[in-house]
C-alpha positions as a printed Julia matrix, in Angstrom:
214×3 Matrix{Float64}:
  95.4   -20.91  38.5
  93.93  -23.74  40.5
  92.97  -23.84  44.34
  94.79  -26.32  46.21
  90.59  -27.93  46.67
  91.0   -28.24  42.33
  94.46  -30.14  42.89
  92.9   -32.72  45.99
  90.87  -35.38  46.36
  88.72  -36.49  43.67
  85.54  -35.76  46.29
  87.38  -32.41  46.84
  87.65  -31.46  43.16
  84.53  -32.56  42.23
  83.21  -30.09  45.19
  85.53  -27.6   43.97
  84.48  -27.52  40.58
  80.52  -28.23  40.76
  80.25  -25.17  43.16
  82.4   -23.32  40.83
  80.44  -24.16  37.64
  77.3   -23.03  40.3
  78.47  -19.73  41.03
  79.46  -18.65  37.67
  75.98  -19.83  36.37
  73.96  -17.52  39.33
  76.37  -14.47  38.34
  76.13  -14.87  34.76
  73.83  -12.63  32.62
  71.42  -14.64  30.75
  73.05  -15.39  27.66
  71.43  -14.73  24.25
  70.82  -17.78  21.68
  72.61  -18.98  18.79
  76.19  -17.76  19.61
  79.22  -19.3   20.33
  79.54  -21.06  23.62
  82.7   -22.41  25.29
  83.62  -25.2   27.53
  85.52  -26.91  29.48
  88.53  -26.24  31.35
  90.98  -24.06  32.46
  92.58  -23.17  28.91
  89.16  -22.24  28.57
  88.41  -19.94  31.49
  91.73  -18.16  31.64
  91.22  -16.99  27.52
  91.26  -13.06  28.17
  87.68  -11.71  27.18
  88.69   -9.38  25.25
  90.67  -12.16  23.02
  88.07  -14.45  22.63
  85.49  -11.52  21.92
  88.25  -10.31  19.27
  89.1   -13.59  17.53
  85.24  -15.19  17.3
  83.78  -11.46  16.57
  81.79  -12.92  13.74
  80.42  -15.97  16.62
  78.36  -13.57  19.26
  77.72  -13.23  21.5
  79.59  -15.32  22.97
  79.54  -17.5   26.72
  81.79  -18.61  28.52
  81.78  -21.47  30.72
  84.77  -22.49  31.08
  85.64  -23.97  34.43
  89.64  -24.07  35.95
  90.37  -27.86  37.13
  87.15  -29.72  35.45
  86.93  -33.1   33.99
  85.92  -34.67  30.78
  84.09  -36.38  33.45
  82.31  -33.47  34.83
  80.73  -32.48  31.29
  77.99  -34.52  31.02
  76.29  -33.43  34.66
  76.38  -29.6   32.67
  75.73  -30.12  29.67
  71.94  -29.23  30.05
  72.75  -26.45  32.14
  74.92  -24.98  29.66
  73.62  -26.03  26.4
  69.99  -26.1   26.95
  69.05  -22.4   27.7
  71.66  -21.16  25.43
  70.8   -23.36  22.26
  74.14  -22.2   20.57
  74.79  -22.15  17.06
  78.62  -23.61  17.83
  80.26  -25.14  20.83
  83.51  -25.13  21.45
  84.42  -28.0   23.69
  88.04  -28.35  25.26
  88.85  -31.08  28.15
  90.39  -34.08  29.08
  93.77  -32.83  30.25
  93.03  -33.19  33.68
  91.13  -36.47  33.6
  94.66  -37.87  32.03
  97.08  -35.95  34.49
  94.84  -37.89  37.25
  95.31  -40.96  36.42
  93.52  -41.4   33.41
  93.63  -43.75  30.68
  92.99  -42.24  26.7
  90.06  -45.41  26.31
  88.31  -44.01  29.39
  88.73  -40.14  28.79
  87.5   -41.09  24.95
  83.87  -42.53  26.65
  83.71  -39.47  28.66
  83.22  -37.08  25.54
  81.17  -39.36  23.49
  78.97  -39.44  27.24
  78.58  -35.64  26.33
  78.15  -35.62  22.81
  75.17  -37.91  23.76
  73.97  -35.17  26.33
  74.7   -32.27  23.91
  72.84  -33.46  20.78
  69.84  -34.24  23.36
  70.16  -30.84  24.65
  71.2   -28.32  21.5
  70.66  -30.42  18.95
  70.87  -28.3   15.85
  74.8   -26.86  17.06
  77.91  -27.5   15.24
  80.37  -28.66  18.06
  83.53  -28.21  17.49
  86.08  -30.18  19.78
  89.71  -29.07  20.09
  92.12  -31.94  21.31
  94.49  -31.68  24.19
  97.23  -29.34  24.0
 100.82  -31.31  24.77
 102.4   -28.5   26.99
 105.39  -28.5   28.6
 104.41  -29.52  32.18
 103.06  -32.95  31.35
 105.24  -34.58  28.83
 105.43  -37.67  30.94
 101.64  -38.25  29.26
 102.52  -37.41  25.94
 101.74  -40.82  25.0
  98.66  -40.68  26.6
  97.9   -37.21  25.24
  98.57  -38.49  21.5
  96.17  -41.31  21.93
  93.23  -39.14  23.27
  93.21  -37.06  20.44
  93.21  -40.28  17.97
  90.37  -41.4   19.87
  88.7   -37.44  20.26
  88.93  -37.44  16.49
  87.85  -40.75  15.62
  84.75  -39.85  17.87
  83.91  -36.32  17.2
  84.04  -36.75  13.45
  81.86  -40.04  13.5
  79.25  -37.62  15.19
  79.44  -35.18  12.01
  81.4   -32.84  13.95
  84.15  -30.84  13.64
  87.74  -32.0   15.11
  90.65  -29.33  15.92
  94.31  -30.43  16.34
  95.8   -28.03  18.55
  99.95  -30.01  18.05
 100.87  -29.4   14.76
 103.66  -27.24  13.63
 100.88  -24.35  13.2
  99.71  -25.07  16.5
 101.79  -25.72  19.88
 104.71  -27.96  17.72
 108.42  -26.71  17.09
 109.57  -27.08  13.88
 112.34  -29.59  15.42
 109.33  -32.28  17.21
 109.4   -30.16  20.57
 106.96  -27.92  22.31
 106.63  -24.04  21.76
 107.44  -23.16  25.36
 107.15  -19.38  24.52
 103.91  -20.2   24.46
 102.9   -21.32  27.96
 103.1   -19.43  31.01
 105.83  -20.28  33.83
 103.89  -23.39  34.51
 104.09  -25.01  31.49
 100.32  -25.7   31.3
  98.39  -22.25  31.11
  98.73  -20.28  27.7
 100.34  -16.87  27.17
  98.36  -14.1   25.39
 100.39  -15.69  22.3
  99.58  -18.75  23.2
  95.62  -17.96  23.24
  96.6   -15.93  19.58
  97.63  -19.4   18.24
  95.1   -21.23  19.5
  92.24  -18.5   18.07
  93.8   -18.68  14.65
  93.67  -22.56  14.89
  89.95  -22.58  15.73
  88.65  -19.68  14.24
  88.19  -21.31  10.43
  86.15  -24.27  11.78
  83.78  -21.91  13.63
  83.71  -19.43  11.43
  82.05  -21.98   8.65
  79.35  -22.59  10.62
  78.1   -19.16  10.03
  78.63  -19.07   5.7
């Protein structure tokens, strides 16, 4: 879960996270090329190793960097960091959640991935990125709205760069049958995935990585 530094001040998150995002780098072992690497935020970091190692088998090895309480406005400043020693065959890229539960609007989120993609095709230019949208959970329906029109725009952006767009709110994603959310798939909080959750989530991603290796 998040610090209370992650919830503060913008100045205080942006500490929070970039010293975060430092520390896992210097502890990290130095990652082999042409994997899978994965970033982001929190639904990133909190996906149980052993899951992510499980689902994306046929992707290692695998990094990653996910980082609790970061920005689609913090990607660009790591990109190089992340992309450039690694030069990974796939990236899977997941924020933009918190940039909208701050404030936020879906126009101004939407410029803050195509500011990475600009960094990442610089930096690993031969990887297939492949961008899951924002998951609607529970906990911030008040930005549904919001939520809906970042993903239009994520789409409309990722696949005009040739990549490779996931949409995690469809009935075989994070969507009830009725319209509603899947609650039984997010933790107590209503933001952070169960192991379920993160099953759902693998099955939804797995067949747009896994075609970057036929």
């Amino acid at each position: 879960m998040l610090s209370a530094r992650a919830r503060g001040s913008d100045d205080e998150r942006k500490a929070y996270v970039n010293v975060y995002f430092r520390d896992k780098l210097a502890t990290m072992q130095p990652p082999a090329r042409g994997g899978l690497c994965v970033v982001g935020s929190s639904i990133m970091s909190m996906w149980p190793p052993d899951k992510l190692d499980k689902v994306f088998q046929d992707a290692a090895p695998i990094i990653n960097y996910g980082v609790p309480g970061c920005q689609a406005l913090d990607m660009p400043d790591w990109c190089w960091a992340q992309l450039g020693p690694t030069q990974p065959r796939v990236v899977l890229y997941y924020a933009g959640s918190n940039d909208l539960a701050n404030g936020a609007q879906p126009e101004a989120v939407a410029e803050r991935l195509l500011a990475w993609f600009r960094f990442a095709s610089a930096a690993a230019p031969a990887a297939r990125v492949v961008v899951c949208g924002v998951i609607l959970a529970p906990q911030k329906l008040a930005i549904a709205g919001r939520t809906r029109r970042t993903n239009e725009l994520y789409r409309e952006i990722t696949l005009s760069n040739g990549q490779s767009y996931v949409d995690p709110n469809g009935v075989d994603g994070f969507a009830a049958p009725d319209g509603g959310i899947r609650k039984e798939l997010f933790l107590e909080d209503g933001l952070h995935l169960t192991p379920e959750g993160y099953d759902v989530l693998g099955a939804l991603l797995t067949p747009e990585i896994a075609s970057a290796y036929l």
